[in-house]
C-alpha positions, 0 to 999 in steps of 0.5 A, spaced: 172 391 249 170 386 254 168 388 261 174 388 266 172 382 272 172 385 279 179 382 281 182 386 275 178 392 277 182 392 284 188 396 283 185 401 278 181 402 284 186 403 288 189 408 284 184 412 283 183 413 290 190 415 291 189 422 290 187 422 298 180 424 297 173 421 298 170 418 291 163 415 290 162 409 286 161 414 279 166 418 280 170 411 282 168 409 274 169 415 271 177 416 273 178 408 271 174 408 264 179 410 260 186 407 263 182 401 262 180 403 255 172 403 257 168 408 254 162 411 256 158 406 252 161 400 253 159 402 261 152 402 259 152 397 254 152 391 258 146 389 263 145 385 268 138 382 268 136 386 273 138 392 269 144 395 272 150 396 268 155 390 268 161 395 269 158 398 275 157 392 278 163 389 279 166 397 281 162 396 287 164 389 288 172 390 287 171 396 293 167 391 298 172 386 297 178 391 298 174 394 303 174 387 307 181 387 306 181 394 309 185 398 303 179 402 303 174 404 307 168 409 308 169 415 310 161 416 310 155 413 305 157 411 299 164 415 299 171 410 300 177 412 300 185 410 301 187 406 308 194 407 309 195 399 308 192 401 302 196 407 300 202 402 301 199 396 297 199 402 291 205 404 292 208 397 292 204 394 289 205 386 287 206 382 281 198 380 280 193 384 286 188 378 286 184 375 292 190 371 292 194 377 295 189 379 298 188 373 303 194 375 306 191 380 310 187 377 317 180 382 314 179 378 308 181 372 311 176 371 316 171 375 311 170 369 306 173 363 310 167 364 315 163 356 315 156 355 315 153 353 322 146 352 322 143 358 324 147 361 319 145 364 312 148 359 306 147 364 301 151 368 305 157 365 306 164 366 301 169 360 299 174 361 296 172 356 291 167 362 289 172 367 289 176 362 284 172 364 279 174 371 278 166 373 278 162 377 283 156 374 286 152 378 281 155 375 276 154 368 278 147 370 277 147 372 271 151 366 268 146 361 272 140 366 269 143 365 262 143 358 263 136 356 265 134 359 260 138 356 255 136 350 257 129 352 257 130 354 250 131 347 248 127 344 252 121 349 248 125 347 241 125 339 243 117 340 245 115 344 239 118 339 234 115 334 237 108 338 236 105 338 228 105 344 224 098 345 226 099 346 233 106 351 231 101 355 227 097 356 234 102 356 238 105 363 234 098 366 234 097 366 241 104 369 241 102 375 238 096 376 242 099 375 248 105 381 245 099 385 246 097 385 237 090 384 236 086 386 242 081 381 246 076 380 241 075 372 239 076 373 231 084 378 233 088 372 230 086 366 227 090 359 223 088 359 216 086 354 212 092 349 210 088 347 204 088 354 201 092 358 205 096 361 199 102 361 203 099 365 209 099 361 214 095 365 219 092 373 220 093 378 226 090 384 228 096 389 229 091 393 233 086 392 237 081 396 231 083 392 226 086 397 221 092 394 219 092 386 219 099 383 219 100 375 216 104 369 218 108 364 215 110 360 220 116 355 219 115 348 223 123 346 221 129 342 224 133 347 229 139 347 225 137 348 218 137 354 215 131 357 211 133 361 205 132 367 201 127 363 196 123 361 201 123 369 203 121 371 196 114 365 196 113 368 202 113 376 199 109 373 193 104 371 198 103 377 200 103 381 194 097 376 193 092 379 198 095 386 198 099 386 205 104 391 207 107 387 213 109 379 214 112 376 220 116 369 218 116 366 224 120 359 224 123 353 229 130 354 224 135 360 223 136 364 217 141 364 211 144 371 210 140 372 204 133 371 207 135 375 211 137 381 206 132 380 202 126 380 208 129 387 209 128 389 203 121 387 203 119 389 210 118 383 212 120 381 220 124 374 221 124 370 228 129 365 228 129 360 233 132 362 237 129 370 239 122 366 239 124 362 245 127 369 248 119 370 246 115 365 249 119 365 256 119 374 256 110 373 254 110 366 258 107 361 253 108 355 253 112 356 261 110 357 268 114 361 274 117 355 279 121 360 283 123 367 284 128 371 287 128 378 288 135 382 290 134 388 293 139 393 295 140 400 299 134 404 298 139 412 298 131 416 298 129 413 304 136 414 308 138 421 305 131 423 308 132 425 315 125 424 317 126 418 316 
């Protein structure tokens, strides 16, 4: 089951305050999981790029703008419970309890039509066009996260295709060693051959020592076609050739089911297009670092100390 938006989360975060008592976020989440069908899985499952749970995300976010509506508020750190506004909204509730209802109250309204002057900070200013969308500010993140790097992804694809095999075969060496296989040694990976490669097309060290050695076939092919199981079967034959255990059949294109069953089978790995972009961006070959942003967030060691 899909992650509820924050907006969707507003009245069962009433309701699990209408017990009267103060609840954390936690304890929030475990009263709402399962009357909105969520299980502990599902909580952990979904992840920003920061590594925090979607789930606990937009919890957080639909108890700040419940707050600045002031149906909830914080009896101390961490801790929200039921305002009597909010107690009347819960048991009154409307048809759809949006940030449309919510505009009715002055709180929320002055909170997100605030205007950027020029000693105001942009990235901190709230519209309600932002609020449309129905996604924490977390979550729009996320999705222009997603988006760069989706486009980055072709942007590799379109570069690599416009390179020859030999420059691919290289490229996916210096992959592997930047992934940590082989070592600093010059001779840890290399290109065979084209002329007599017998279907390997290039060696690496699975370890800085050299006991164990994986071989590459690397398939430079138009991102939309498929490589099929007999491509699979050459490829293990080439193997069985030099006595090899282990392959990585890296390619530009995708994988048919086939090949993909038959890989497994023959303990052979397959990176697709589209994992050996993810690849290249998380080892940064082939990009560089334009920008960074860093999100930071309350430090609860350092005010939970009180010699702080």
């Amino acid at each position: 089951m899909s992650i509820p938006k924050y907006n969707e989360l507003y009245f069962p975060v009433l309701e699990s305050l209408s017990d009267g008592e103060s609840h954390t976020i936690r304890e929030i989440a475990d009263i709402i999981s399962p009357r909105v069908g969520i299980t502990p899985e599902e909580r952990q499952q979904e992840l920003l790029a920061s590594g925090q749970p979607v789930y606990y995300s937009r919890i957080s976010w639909a108890c700040t703008y419940l707050k600045k509506a002031q149906l909830i508020e914080n009896t101390k750190r961490g801790y929200y419970r039921l305002t009597h506004e909010g107690r009347q909204v819960f048991l009154n509730p409307p048809a759809v309890l949006d940030h449309h209802f919510l505009c009715q109250f002055p709180s929320f309204q002055e909170f997100y039509r605030r205007k950027a002057t020029p000693t105001d900070d942009p990235s901190s200013q709230i519209s309600l066009e932002t609020l449309e969308t129905n996604e924490t500010p977390n979550d729009r993140m996320e999705r222009a996260y997603s988006e760069l790097n989706d486009k980055l992804a072709e942007e590799l694809l379109a570069e690599i295709m416009a390179k020859d095999s030999d420059f691919f075969e290289e490229l996916v060496v210096k992959l592997l060693l930047k992934m940590g296989y082989g070592g600093s040694a010059s001779d840890s990976g290399f290109r065979t051959q084209r002329t007599n490669d017998g279907g390997i097309d290039g060696v690496i060290r699975e370890d800085k020592l050299g006991f164990d050695q994986i071989y590459i076939q690397a398939k430079r092919w138009d991102p939309e076609t498929s490589i099929s199981r007999p491509e699979i079967q050459k490829f293990s034959g080439a193997l069985q050739e030099v006595k090899a255990s282990k392959g990585l059949f890296i390619t530009t294109a995708k994988f048919s089911e086939g090949a993909k069953t038959s890989a497994e089978r023959q303990r052979i790995v397959l990176v697709d297009g589209t994992r050996l972009t993810k690849l290249m961006v998380e080892y940064n070959v082939g990009v560089s670092t334009i920008a960074k942003y860093e999100i930071k967030a309350i430090d609860s060691d350092f005010f939970n100390n009180e010699k702080a």
